[in-house]
Backbone bond lengths (Angstrom), bond angles and torsions (degrees), N, CA, C in turn:
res aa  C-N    CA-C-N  psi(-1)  N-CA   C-N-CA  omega(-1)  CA-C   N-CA-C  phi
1 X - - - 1.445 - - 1.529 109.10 -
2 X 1.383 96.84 133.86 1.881 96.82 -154.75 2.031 76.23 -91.76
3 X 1.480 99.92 158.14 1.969 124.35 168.69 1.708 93.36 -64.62
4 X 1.589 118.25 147.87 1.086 113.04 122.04 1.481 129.93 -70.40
5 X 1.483 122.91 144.95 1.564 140.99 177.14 1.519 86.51 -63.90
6 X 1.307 99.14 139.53 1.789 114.86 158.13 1.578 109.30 -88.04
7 X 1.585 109.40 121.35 1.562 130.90 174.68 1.542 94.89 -101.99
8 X 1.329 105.43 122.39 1.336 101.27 178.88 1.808 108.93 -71.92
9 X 1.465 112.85 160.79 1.868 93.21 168.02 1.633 125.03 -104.36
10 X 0.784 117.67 90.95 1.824 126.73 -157.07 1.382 103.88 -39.09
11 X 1.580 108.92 -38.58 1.447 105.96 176.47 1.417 136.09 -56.61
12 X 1.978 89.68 -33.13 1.265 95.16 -177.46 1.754 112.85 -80.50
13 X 1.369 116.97 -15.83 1.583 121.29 177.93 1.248 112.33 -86.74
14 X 1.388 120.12 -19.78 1.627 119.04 157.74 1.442 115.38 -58.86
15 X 1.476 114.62 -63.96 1.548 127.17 171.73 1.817 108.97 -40.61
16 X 0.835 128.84 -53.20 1.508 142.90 -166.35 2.026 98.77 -79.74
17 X 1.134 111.10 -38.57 1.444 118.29 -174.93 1.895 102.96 -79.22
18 X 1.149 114.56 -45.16 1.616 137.35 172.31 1.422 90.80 -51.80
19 X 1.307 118.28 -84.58 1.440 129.04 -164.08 1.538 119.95 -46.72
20 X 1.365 105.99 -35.26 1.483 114.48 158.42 1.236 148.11 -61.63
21 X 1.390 99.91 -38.51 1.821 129.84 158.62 1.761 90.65 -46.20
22 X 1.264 117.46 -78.23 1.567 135.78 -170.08 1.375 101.12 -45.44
23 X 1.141 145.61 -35.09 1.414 136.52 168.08 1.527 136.64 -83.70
24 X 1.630 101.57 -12.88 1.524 114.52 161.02 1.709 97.50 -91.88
25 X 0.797 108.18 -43.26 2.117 98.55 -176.06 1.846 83.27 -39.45
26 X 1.514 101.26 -53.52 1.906 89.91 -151.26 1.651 110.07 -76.45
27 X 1.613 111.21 -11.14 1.596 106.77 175.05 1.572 118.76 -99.01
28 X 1.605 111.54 -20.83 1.341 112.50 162.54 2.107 113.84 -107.70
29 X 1.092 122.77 34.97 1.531 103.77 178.99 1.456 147.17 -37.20
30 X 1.742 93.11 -7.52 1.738 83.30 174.79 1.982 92.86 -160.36
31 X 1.283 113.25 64.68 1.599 117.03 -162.60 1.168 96.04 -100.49
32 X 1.652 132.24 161.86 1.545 120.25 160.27 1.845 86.11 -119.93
33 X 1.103 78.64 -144.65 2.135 106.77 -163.15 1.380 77.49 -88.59
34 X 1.241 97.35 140.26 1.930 122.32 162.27 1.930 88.80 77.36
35 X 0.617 125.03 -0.72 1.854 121.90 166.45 1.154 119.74 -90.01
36 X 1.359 118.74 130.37 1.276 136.83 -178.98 2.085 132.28 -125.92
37 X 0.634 76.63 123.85 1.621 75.32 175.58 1.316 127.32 -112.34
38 X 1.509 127.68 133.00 1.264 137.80 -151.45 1.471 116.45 -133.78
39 X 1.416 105.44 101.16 1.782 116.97 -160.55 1.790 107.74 -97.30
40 X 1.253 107.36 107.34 1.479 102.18 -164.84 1.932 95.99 -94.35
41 X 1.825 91.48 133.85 1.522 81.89 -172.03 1.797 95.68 -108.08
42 X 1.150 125.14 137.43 1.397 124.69 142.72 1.246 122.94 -94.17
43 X 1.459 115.31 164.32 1.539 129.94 165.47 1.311 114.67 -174.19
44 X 1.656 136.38 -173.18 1.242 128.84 -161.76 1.694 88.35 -147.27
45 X 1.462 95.35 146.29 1.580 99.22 -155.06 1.568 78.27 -137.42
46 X 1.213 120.33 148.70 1.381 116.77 153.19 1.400 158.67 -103.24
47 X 0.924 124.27 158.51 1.483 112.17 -157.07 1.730 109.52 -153.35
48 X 1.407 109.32 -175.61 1.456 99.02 -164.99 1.453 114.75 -79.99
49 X 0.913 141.94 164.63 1.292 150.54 -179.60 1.298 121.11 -47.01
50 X 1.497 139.38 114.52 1.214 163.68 -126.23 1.615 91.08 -98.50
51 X 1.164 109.10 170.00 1.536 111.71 131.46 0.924 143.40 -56.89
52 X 1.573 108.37 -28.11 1.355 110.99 -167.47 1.798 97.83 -111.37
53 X 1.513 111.92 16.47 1.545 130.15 146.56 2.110 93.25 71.76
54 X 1.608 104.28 23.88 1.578 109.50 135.27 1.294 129.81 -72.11
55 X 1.582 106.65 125.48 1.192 108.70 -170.60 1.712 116.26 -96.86
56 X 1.577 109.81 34.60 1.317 122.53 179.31 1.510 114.81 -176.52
57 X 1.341 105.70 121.75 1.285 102.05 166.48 2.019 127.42 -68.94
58 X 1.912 95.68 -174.04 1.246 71.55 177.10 2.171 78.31 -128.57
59 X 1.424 100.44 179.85 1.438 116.33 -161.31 1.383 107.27 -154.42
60 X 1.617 100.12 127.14 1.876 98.11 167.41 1.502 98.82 -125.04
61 X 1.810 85.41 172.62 1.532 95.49 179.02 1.409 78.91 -159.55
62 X 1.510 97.62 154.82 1.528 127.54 166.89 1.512 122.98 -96.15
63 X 1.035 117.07 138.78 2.109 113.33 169.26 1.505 98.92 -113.65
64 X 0.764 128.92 131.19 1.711 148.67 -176.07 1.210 81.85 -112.34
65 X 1.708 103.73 133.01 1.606 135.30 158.71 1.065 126.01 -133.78
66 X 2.192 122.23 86.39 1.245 95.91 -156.96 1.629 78.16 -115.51
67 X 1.956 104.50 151.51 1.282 99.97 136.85 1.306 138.94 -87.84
68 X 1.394 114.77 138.61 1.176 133.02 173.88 1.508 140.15 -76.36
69 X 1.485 95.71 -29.80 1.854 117.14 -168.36 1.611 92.52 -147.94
70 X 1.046 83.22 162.37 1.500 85.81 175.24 2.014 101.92 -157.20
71 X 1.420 130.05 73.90 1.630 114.52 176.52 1.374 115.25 -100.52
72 X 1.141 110.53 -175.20 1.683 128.83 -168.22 1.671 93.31 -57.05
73 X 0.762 131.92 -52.08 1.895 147.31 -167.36 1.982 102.57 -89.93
74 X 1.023 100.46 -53.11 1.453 93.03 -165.61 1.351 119.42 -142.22
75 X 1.587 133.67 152.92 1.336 143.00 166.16 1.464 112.17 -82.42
76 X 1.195 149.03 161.56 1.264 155.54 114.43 1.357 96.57 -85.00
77 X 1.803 101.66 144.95 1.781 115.81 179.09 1.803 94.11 -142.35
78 X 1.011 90.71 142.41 1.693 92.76 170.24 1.223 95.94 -101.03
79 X 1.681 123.04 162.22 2.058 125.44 -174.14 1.917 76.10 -146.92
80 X 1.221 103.57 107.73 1.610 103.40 138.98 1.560 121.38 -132.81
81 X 1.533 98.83 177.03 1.790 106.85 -172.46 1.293 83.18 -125.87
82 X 1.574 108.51 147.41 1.036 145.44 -130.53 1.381 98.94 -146.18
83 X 1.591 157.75 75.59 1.369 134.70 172.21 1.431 87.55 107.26
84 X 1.892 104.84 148.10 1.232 121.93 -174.78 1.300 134.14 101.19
85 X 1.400 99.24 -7.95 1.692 111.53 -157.77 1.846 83.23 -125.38
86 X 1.169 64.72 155.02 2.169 84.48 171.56 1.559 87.18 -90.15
87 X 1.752 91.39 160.45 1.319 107.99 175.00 1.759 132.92 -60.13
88 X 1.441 104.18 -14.47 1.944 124.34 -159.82 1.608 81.58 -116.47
89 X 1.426 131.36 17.42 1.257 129.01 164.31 1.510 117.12 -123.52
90 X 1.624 130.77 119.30 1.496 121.35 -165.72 1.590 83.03 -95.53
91 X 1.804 92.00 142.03 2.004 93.14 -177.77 1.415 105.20 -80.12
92 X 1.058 93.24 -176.72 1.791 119.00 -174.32 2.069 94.89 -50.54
93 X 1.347 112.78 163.30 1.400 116.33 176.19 1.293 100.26 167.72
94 X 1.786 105.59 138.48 1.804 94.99 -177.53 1.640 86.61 -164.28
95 X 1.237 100.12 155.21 1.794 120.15 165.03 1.341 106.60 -93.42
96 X 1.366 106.11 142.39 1.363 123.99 177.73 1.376 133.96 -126.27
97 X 1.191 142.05 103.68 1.639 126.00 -160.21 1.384 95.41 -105.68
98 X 1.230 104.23 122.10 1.966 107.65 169.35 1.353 99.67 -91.76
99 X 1.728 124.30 140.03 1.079 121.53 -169.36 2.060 93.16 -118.79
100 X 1.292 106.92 110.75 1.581 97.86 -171.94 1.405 114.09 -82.49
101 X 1.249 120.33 -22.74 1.465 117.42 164.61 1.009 144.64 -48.26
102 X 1.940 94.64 -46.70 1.397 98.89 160.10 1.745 122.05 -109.05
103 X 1.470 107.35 22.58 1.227 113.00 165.70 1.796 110.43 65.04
104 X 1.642 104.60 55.60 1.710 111.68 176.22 1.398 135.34 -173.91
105 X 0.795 114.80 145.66 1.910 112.22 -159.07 1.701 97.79 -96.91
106 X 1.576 102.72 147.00 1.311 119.74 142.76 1.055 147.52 -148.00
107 X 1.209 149.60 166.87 1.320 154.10 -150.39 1.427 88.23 -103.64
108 X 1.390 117.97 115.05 1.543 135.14 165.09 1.776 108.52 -79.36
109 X 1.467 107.35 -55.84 1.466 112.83 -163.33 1.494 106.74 -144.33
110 X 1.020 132.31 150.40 1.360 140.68 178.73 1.306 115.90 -125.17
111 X 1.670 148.15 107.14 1.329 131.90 159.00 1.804 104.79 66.70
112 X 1.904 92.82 31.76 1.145 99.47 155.65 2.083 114.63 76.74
113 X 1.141 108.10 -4.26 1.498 136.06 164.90 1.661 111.22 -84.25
114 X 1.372 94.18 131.30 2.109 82.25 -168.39 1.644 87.28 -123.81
115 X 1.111 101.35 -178.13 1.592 118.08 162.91 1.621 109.58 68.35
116 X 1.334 128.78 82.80 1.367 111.63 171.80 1.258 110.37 -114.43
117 X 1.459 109.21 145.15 1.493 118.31 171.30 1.702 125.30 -64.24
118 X 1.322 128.85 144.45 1.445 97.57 149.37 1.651 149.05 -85.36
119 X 1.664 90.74 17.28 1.180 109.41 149.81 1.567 141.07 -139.14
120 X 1.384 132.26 178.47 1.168 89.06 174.03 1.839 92.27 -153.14
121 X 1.025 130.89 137.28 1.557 130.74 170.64 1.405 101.77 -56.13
122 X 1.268 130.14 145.40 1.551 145.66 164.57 1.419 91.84 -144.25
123 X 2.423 87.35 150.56 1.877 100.68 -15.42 2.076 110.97 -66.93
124 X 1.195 111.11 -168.44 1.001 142.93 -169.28 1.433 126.03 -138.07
125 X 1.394 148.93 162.17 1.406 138.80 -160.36 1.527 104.16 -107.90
126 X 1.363 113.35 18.70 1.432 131.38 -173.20 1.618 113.80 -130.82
127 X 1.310 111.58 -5.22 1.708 124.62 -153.50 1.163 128.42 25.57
128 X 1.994 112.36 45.14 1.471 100.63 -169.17 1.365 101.64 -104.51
129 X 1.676 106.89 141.99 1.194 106.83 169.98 1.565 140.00 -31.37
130 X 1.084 123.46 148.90 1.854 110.83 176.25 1.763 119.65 -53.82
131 X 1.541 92.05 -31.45 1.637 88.33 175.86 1.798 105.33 -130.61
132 X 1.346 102.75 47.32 1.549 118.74 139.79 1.556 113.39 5.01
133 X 1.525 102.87 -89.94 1.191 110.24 -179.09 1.591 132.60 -44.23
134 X 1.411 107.35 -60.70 1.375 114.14 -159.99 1.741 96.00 -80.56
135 X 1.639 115.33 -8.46 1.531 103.78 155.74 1.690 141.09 -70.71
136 X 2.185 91.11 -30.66 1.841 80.88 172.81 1.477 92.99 -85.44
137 X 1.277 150.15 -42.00 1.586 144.15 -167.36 1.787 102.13 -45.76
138 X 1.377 107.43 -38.68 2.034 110.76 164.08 1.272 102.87 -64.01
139 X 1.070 132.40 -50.55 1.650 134.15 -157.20 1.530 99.09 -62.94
140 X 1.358 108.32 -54.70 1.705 118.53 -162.45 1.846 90.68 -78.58
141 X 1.145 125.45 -31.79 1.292 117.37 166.99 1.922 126.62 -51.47
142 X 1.741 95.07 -32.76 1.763 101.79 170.56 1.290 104.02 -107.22
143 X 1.221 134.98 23.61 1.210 138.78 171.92 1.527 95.29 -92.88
144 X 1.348 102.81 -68.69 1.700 103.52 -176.76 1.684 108.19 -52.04
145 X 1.399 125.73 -66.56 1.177 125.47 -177.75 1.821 108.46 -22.50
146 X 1.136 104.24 -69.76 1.732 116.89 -173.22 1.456 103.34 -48.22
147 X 1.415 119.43 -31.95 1.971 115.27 -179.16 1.798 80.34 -68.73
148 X 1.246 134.73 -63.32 1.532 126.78 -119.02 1.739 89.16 -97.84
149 X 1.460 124.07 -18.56 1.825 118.23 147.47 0.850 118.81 -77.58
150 X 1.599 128.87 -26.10 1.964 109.19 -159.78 1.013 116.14 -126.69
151 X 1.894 104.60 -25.07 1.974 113.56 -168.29 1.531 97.22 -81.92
152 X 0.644 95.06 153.82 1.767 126.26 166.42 2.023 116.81 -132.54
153 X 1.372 87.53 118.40 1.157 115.54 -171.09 1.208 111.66 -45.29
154 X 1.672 122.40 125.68 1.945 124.57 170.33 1.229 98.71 -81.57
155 X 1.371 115.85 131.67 1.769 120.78 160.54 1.327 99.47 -125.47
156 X 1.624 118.84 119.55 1.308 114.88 157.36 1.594 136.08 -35.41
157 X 0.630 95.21 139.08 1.900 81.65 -168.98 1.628 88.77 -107.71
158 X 1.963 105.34 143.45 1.120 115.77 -153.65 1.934 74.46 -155.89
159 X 2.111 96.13 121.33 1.605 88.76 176.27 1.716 99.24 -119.68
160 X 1.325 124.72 130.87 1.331 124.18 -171.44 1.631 100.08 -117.99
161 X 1.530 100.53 102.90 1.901 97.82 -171.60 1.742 100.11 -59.68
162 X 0.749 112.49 150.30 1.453 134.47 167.71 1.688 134.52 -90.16
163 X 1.098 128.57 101.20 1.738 107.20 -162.08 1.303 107.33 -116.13
């Protein structure tokens, strides 16, 4: 029994690229170049019974949003996670080019890997899936979602007495 070939669906990487644009407008709305924003996520995960006979811890993690570039047409943003990961694990991290013209995000590089196809023969001398792409552009799509339900925004706190 011969594979079907993977056709990527353009529609669906437009929709997913669109939808992404729309979720940095709503996590960065008014950022320049060298600005960053830092979405601290908590939650409670569980685990075995404490001493103090909790049956779940609790856990944070950070999303780093820095811009990087800033031109007439487009942003580059770097997205990393911050916390959560064991040490013999490098966290999540990716480049992003928002394209404002045509109103859509993409995943430039992942974990330091650049250049993806939208397709790919499998296997491959890289083991990336056939549709590689339009999987981290999903990933960074529930990446953002989870900042814009759960993170709550870090603001340095800055006190200027007043006289």
């Amino acid at each position: 029994m011969r594979r079907q070939r993977y056709v990527p669906d353009l529609q669906e990487m437009a929709s997913v690229a669109e939808s992404n644009y729309l979720r940095f407008l709503r996590l960065l709305p008014d950022a320049d170049e060298g600005g960053e924003r830092v979405f601290a996520i908590t939650g409670r995960a569980s685990s075995e019974a404490g001493a103090n006979g909790d049956q779940s811890a609790s856990q944070s993690a950070r999303v780093r949003i820095r811009i990087d570039e800033v031109q007439p047409y487009t942003t580059m943003l770097t997205v990393q996670q911050e916390g959560l990961s064991p040490e013999w694990v490098t966290p999540p991290s990716m480049s992003v080019r928002l394209y404002h013209d045509a109103s859509m995000a993409e995943v430039m590089s992942y974990q330091n890997q650049h250049r993806f196809e939208g397709r790919y023969q499998y296997p491959n001398p890289q083991m990336r899936l056939p549709d590689e792409k339009i999987q981290l552009n999903k990933f960074l799509a529930d990446w953002l979602d989870h900042c814009l339900q759960h993170g709550h925004l870090e603001q340095p706190f800055s006190f200027s007495p007043t006289f």
